[in-house]
C-alpha positions, -999 to 999 in steps of 0.1 A, spaced: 489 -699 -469 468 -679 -489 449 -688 -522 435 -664 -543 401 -668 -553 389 -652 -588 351 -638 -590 344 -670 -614 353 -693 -587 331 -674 -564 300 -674 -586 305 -710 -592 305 -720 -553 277 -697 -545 258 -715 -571 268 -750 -559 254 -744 -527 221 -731 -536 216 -759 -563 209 -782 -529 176 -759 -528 166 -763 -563 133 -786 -564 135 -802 -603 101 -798 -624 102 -822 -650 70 -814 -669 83 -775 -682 80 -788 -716 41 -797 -710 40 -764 -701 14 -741 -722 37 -722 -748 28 -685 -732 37 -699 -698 70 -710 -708 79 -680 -725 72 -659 -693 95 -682 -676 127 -680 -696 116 -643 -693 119 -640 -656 149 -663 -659 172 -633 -675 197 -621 -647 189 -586 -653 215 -556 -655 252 -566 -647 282 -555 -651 312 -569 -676 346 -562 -672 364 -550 -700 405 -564 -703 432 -540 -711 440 -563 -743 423 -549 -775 425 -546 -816 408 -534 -841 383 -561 -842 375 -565 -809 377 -562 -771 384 -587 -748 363 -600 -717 388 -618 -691 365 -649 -679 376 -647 -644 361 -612 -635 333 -619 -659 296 -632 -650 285 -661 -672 263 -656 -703 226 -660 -700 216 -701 -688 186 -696 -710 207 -695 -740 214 -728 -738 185 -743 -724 164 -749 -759 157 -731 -791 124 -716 -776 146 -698 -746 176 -690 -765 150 -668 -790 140 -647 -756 173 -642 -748 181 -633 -780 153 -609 -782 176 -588 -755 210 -599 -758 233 -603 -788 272 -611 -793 291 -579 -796 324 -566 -795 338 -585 -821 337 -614 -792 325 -651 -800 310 -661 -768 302 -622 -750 259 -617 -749 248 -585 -737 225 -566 -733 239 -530 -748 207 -507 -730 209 -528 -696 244 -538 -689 273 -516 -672 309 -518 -693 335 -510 -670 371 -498 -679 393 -507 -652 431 -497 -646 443 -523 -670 426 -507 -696 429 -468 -691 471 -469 -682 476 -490 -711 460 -464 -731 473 -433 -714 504 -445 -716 500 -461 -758 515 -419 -768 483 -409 -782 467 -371 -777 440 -353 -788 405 -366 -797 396 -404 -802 418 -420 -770 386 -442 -763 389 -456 -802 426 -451 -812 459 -464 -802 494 -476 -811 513 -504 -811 553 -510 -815 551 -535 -848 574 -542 -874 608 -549 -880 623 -515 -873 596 -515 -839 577 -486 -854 544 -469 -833 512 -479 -856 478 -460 -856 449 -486 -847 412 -479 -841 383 -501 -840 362 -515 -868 331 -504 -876 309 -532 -860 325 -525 -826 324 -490 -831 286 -494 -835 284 -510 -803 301 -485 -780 275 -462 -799 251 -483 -785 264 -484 -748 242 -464 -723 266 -477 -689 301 -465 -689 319 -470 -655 354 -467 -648 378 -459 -620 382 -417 -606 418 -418 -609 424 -419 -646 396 -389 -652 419 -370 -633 453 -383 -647 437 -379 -679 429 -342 -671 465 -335 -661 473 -344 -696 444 -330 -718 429 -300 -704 411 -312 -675 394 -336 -686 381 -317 -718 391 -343 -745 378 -372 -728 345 -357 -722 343 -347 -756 356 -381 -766 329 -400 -750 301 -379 -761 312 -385 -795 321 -423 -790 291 -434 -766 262 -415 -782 236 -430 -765 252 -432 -727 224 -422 -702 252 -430 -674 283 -425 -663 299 -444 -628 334 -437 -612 342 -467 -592 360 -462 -561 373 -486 -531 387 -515 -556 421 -529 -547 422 -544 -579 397 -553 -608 399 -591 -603 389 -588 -567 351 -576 -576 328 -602 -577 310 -603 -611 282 -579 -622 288 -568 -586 310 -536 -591 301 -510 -564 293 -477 -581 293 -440 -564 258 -429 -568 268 -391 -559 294 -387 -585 269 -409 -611 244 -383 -608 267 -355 -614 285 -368 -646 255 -389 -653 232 -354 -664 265 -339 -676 263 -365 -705 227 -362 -713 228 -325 -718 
C-alpha cells in the first residue's frame, strides 16, 4: 500500500529524530544580553524557499502548509528573539501567519499557479497581477488584481522561481515570451534572480525550502533581469 507523505510531514520526522541529539541549556536567560542576541541570530534558517498555491485574490496569496517550511522558531521563543527575527522577516502577502524574508527567500510559482492563470482568458501586460473570475448571477468574467500592499511586496521580491514549461507555453501565446518578461520587470522591480525548476513530478513532492534550481539557466535569465 502506499501512503503519501507531504514535505510537512517530512520536516516534522526529520526533526523528531534529531531532537534525541539536542543537549537542553537551561541558563540562556542568564545569558549576557549581547550573547543572546547573537544566538537567536545564528538561529534564523537562512534563505528558503515558499511555495506559492494556485489560489489567490485581491488581497492576498496563499501558502499551502504542506509544501511550506515552518516560520522562524525564534518568533515564538520570547519578545527579545521575536524582535531579531523581526528585524529580517515580516508578514506579507496579505497572509496572517506567512514571515519572510523578501531579499533572502525564493517564491516559487508552480504549475498550479501558472495554468490557472494561463488559462483565467487574460492577454497582454499585467498576467502576473491581473485575472478573472466567473462571478455573478449571469456567471460573468471579472477583472481582479492585487492590492496595493501585496503589490508592494512582489516589488520587493529579489527570488522568482518557477517551472520551464509555462515560459514556453506562455511564449506560444504572447510573443515568445515578450510580455512576461516585460511583466516581471515591471512587477518584480527589484528581482536579482530568476530560477526555472526542472525534474519535479509535482509541487507537493519537494521537500520544503529544498526546491532544486538549474543554475545554468539562473545565470542566463538571472543577468537578463538585471540589465
Amino acid at each position: 500500500m502506499h501512503q503519501e507523505v507531504f514535505p510537512r510531514e517530512k520536516l516534522d520526522l526529520r526533526q523528531k529524530q534529531a531532537v534525541t541529539d539536542v543537549v537542553p541549556f537551561h541558563r540562556f536567560p542568564k545569558a549576557p544580553p549581547e550573547i543572546r542576541l547573537v544566538i537567536s541570530e545564528f538561529s534564523l534558517p537562512g534563505s528558503h524557499t515558499l511555495s506559492v498555491a494556485g489560489r489567490r485574490k485581491p488581497s492576498g496569496l496563499f501558502f499551502c502548509e504542506n509544501d511550506n517550511p515552518y516560520n522562524p522558531a525564534a518568533l515564538s521563543i520570547c519578545r527579545e528573539s521575536r524582535e531579531v527575527v523581526l528585524k529580517h522577516y515580516r508578514l506579507c502577502f496579505g497572509t496572517t501567519n506567512i514571515y519572510a524574508d523578501l531579499s533572502l527567500d525564493a517564491f516559487y510559482f508552480g504549475e498550479d499557479w501558472w495554468v490557472q492563470i494561463s488559462g483565467s482568458g487574460t492577454s497582454g501586460d499585467g498576467n502576473l497581477l491581473k485575472w478573472r473570475v466567473w462571478s455573478g448571477p449571469q456567471n460573468r468574467l471579472l477583472n481582479q488584481e492585487f492590492k496595493d500592499n501585496v503589490k508592494a511586496n512582489l516589488q520587493q521580491t529579489t527570488h522568482l522561481a518557477f517551472i520551464p514549461n509555462y515560459w514556453s507555453r506562455f511564449g506560444i501565446l504572447h510573443r515568445s515570451g515578450a510580455a512576461l518578461r516585460a511583466d516581471a520587470k515591471a512587477v518584480f522591480q527589484k528581482l536579482t534572480q530568476l530560477s526555472l525548476v526542472t525534474g519535479q513530478e509535482h509541487d507537493s513532492y519537494g521537500a520544503p525550502g529544498s526546491v532544486e534550481f538549474m543554475n545554468d539557466m539562473t545565470q542566463s535569465w538571472g543577468n537578463e533581469f538585471q540589465q
